[in-house]
C-alpha positions in Angstrom: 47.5 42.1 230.8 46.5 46.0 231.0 48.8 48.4 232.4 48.1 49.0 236.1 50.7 51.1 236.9 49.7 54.7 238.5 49.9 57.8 236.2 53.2 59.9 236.3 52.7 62.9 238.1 54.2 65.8 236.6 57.5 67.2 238.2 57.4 70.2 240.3 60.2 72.4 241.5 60.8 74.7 244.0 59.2 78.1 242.3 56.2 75.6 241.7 56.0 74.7 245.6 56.5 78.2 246.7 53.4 79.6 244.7 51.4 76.8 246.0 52.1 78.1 249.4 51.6 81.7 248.6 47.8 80.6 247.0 47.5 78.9 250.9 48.3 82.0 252.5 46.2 84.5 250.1 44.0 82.4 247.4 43.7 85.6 245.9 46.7 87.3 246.0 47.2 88.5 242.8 50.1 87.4 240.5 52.0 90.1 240.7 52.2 90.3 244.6 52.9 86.8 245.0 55.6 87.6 241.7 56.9 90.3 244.0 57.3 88.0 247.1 59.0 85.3 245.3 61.3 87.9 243.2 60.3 86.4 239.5 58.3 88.1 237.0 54.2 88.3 237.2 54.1 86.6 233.7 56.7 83.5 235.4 53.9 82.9 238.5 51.2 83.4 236.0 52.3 80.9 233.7 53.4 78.1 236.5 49.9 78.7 238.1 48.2 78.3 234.1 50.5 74.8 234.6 49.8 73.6 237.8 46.2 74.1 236.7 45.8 72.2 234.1 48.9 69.5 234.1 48.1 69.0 238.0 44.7 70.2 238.8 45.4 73.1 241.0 42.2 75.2 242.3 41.8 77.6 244.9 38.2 76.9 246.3 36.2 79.6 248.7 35.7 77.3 251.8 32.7 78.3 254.4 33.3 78.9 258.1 36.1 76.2 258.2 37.5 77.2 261.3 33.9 77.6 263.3 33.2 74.3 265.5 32.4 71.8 263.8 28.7 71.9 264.6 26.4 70.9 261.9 29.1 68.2 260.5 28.9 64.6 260.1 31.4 61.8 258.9 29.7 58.8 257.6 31.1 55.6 256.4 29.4 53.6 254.0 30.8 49.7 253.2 29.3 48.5 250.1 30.5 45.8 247.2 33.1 46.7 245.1 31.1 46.8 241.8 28.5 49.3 243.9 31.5 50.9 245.9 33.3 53.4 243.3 29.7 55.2 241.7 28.1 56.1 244.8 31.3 57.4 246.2 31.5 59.6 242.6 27.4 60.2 243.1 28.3 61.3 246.7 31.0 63.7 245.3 29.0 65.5 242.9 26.9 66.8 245.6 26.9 70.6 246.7 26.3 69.3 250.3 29.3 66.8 250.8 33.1 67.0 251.0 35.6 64.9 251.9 34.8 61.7 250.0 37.3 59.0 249.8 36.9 55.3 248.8 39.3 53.2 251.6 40.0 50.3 252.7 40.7 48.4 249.6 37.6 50.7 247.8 35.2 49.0 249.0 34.4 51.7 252.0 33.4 55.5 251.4 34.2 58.0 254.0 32.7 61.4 253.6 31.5 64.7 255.4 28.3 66.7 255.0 25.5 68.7 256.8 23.2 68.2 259.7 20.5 69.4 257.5 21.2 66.7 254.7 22.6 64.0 256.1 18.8 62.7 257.8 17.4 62.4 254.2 20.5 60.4 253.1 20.6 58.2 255.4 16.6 57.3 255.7 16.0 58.1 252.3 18.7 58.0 250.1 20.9 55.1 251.0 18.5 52.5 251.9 17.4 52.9 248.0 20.9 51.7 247.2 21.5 48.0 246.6 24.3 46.7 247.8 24.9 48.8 250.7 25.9 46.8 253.4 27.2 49.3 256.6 26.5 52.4 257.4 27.6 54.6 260.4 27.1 58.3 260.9 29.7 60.0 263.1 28.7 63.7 264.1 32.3 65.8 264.4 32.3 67.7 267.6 35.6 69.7 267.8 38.7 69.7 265.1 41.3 70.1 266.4 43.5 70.4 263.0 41.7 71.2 259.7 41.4 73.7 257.7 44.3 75.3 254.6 47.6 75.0 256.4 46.9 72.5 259.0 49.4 69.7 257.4 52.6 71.1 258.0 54.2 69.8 254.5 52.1 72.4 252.6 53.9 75.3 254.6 57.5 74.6 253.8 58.5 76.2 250.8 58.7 80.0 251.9 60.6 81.9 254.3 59.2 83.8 257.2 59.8 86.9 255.6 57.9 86.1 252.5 55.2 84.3 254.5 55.0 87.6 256.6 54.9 89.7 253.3 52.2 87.8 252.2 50.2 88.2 255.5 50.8 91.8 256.1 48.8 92.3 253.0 46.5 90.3 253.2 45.6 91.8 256.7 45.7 95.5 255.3 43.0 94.2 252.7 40.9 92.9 255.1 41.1 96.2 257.1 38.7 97.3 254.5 35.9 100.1 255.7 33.0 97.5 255.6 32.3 96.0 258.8 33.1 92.6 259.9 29.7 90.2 259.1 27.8 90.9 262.3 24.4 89.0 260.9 23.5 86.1 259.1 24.3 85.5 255.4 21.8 86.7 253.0 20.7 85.5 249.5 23.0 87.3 247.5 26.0 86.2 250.0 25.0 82.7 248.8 25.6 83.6 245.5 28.8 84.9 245.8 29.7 81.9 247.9 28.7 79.1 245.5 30.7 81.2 242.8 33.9 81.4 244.7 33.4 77.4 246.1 33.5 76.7 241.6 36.7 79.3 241.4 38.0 81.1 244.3 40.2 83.4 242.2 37.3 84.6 239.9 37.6 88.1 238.7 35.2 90.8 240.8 34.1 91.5 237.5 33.3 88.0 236.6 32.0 88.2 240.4 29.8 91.3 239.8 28.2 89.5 236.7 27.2 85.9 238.4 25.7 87.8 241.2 24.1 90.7 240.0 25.8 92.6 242.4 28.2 95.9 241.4 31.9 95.4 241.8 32.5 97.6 244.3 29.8 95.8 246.5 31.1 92.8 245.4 34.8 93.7 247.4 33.5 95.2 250.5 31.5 92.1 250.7 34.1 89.6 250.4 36.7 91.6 252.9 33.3 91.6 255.0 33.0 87.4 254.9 36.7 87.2 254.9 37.3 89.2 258.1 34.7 87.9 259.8 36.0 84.3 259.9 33.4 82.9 257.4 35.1 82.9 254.4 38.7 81.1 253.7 40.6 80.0 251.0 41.9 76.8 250.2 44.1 74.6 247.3 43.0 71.7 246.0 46.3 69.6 244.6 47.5 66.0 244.8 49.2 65.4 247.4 51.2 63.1 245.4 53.5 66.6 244.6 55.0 66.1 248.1 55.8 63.0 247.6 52.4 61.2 249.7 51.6 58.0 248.6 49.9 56.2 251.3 47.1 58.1 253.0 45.2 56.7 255.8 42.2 57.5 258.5 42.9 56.6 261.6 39.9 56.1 263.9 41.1 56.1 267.8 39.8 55.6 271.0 40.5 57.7 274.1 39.7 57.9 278.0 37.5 60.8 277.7 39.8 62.1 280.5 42.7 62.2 278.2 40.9 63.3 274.7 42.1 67.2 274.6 45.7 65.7 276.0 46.0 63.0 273.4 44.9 65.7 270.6 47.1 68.5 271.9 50.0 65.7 271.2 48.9 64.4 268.2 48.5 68.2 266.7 51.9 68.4 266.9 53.1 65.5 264.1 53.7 66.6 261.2 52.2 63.4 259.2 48.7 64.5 260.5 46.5 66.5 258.2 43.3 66.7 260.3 42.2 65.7 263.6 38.6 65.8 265.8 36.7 64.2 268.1 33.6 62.9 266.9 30.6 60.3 268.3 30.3 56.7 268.1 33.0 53.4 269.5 35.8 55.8 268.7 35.5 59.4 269.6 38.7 60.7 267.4 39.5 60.5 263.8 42.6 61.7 262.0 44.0 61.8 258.4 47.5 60.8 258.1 49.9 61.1 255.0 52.9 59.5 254.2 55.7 58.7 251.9 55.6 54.9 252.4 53.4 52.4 253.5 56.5 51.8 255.7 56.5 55.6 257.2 53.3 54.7 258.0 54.1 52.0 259.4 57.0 53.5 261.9 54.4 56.4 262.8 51.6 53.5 263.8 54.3 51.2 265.4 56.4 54.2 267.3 55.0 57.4 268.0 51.2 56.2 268.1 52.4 53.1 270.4 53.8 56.0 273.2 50.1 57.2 273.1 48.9 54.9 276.0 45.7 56.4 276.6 45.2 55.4 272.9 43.1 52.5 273.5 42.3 51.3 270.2 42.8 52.2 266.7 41.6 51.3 263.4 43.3 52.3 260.2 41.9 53.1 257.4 44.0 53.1 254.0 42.9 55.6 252.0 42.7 54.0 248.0 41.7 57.1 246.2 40.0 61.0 247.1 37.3 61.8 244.8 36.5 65.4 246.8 38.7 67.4 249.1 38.2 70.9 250.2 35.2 71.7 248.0 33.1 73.2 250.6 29.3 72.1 251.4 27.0 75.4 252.0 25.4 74.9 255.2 22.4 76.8 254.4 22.0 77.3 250.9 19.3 77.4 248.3 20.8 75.1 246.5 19.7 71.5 245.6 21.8 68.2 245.8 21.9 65.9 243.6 20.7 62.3 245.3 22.8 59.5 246.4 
């Protein structure tokens, strides 16, 4: 028999966790801020992050307009056999227009976010090309009401208040830069920069300045530009398996409409929730919840969901494996996906 058994995830500490937190507060703060924050030496924080990277995967990622509403995205879940199941849901990850894509439910299921602008040609075009598709729904999100870098609490643990404050206060005085906040749309060369800092959010400017063309200097007032006007974020892309998750599920609910923003309000406030928003279709709210247990998430369904009464149904969702997390779709760029 082969082995089965799910690869060892390396062993973090504490110093570890705390400059994953930092990169979730600043993705760009340089090493020897963060080094300064977390009283170690810039060559310590450098070499954890050179670990992290490559023993664990660790990226910062530029993430478009995450905290916007979420106009313009859709969740889709696609149920298909399990021989078919596992390379679409890679196909679906390769693409610049998707994020989000997750094989549940035993892998036979993909669950995955993209565009308004993309996600008509997939689904009249694309998919019905497929063999062996049998399901398909299309979801359109219309609120979140928790998403985006810090939204699950377990990520925001490891520093104080002080050093989280540190962190902040200069991160605020760099984006008090003298460029003005984005007043108009994003232009060509914006795109650019963009799809560079969505590869590698902590790129050099220089490294910036020679993808895009663009000078250096430009380059920095541009980015404290996209930055302070909301439409530009950083995010960290790491197992979650480092804190100790190993059952992950999506939980699709349904609310009195009269009750929606009450039942969210609540539900914002657990810690085991990731992300939360209402959406269209039999169930108008969706949630990502991560555990330690399949028996946490079993006491989380069974007790605090249960006080929910205006919870009228729910559907869960075990998540089997995430091929694409935060690795942003561009809502209007250039660029061309790669089919289904």
């Amino acid at each position: 028999m082969g082995d089965f058994s799910e690869p060892t995830v390396p062993a973090v500490d504490g110093l570890d966790h705390c400059i994953i937190h930092a990169l979730r507060i600043d993705g760009r703060a340089p090493f020897s801020r963060i080094a300064e924050v977390l009283g170690v030496s810039t060559q310590t924080v450098a070499r954890r992050y050179g670990r992290l990277s490559s023993e664990l995967s660790l990226r910062v990622v530029g993430v478009v307009n995450p905290r916007q509403p979420s106009d313009g995205k859709w969740i889709l879940r696609l149920t298909a056999s399990p021989n078919t199941a596992q390379s679409v849901a890679y196909s679906l990850a390769r693409r610049d227009d998707t994020t989000w894509v997750r094989l549940v439910s035993g892998g036979t299921e993909i669950c995955f976010v993209m565009n308004s602008a993309a996600h008509h040609t997939l689904l009249f075009r694309e998919i019905p090309r497929v063999a062996n598709i049998a399901e398909v729904s299309a979801h359109r999100l219309l609120h979140t009401y928790l998403g985006g870098p810090t939204a699950w609490q377990g990520h925001t643990t490891a520093l104080t208040n002080e050093q989280q404050e540190q962190l902040r206060r200069a991160l605020d005085s760099s984006d008090d830069a003298d460029e003005p906040k984005l007043r108009s749309s994003l232009t060509q060369a914006d795109w650019h920069l963009l799809a560079a800092l969505q590869n590698n959010g902590r790129i050099s400017y220089t490294d910036l300045a020679a993808e895009t063309g663009q000078s250096s200097s430009t380059i920095t007032r541009r980015l404290a530009a996209l930055q302070a006007s909301g439409m530009l974020t950083f995010d960290v892309e790491i197992s979650a398996e480092v804190y100790g998750i190993t059952t992950q599920a999506l939980l699709w609910m349904s609310v009195a409409p009269a009750h929606l923003n009450q039942v969210a309000s609540t539900l914002i406030q657990h810690r085991e929730l990731a992300f939360l928003a209402s959406t269209t279709g039999p169930t108008n709210l969706v949630a990502l919840v991560l555990c330690k247990s399949p028996s946490e998430l079993h006491d989380y369904l069974a007790d605090r969901l249960s006080a929910l009464d205006s919870i009228r149904m729910l559907e869960t969702s075990p998540v089997q494996r995430t091929l694409k997390t935060c690795s942003p779709f561009l809502h209007s760029s250039p660029r061309r996906s790669n089919s289904a």
